[in-house]
N, C-alpha and C positions, 0 to 999 in steps of 0.2 A: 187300330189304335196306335200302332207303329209308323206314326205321321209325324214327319219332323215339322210341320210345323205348331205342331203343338208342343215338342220337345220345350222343356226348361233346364235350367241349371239353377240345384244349390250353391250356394258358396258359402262354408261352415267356416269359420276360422278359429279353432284351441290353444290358448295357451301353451308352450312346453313347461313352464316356470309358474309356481302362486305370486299374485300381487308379492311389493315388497311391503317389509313390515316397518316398522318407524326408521330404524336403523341401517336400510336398503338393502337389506337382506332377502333375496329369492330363491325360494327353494322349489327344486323340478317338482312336478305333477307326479305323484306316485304310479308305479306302473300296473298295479289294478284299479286307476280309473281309468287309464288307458286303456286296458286289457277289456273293461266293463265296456266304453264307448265301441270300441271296433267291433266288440261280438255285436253288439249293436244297429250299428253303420252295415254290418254284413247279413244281419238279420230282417231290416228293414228297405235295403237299399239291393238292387240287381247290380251294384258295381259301383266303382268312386275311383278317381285319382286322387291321390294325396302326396303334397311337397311338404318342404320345410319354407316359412317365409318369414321374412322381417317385419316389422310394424312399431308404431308408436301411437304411446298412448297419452290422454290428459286426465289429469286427475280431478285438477280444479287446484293443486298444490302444487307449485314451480319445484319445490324440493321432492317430491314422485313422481313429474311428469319423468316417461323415459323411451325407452326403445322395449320392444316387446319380442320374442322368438315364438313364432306357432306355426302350427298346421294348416295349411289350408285342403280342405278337403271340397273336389268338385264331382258332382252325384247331378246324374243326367235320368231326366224321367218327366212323364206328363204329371202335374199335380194338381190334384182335386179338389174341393171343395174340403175333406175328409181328412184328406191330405195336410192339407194349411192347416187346419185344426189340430191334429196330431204334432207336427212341426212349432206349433206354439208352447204344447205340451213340455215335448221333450225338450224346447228351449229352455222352458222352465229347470228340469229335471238337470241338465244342463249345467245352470248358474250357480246352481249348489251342489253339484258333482264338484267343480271347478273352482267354485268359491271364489266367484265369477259378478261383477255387479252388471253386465253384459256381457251377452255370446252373440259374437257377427251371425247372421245367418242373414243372405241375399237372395230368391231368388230371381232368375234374369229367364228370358227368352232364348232358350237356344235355336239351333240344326240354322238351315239355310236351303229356300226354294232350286232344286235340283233341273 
């Protein structure tokens, strides 16, 4: 089963910041959903790299379109049928951890024919 070319990669991307509120006020992600996510990510996952990365966002409102700080977290694994379905899950689980109207989750093809 340790056949890169089945390898995938996650690509999760978290908030550091909640949405802003009318007044554009953002306040960081408290650090036990943090704490809650990583036991998580390390519960579920054989391993992840995690940076810090920029992004922007649209609202649909020019006055809250902005720039975004999160995590990008990449999680390398063959994923199953079982898998996706779980992944949809915890998306879910996710959106309202984070109080989140969306959570990036990509996954892509990884490794490469040796």
């Amino acid at each position: 089963m340790d056949n890169p070319h089945h390898w995938q990669t996650l690509v999760l991307l978290l908030p550091l910041f909640h949405n802003p509120t009318a007044d554009g006020c953002r306040k960081p992600i408290a650090p036990r959903v943090w704490e809650k996510t990583i036991q998580e990510i390390q519960d579920y996952f054989s391993g992840c790299t995690a940076f810090p990365v920029g992004g922007w966002y649209w609202s649909g409102n020019p006055d809250n379109d902005g720039t975004d700080n999160l995590v990008r977290f990449e999680i390398d694994g063959i994923f199953t049928g079982s898998d996706i379905a779980f992944l949809r899950e915890w998306n879910k689980i996710l959106k309202r951890r984070f109080h989140q109207n969306y959570i990036y989750m990509k996954l892509m093809q990884s490794g490469m024919p040796v």
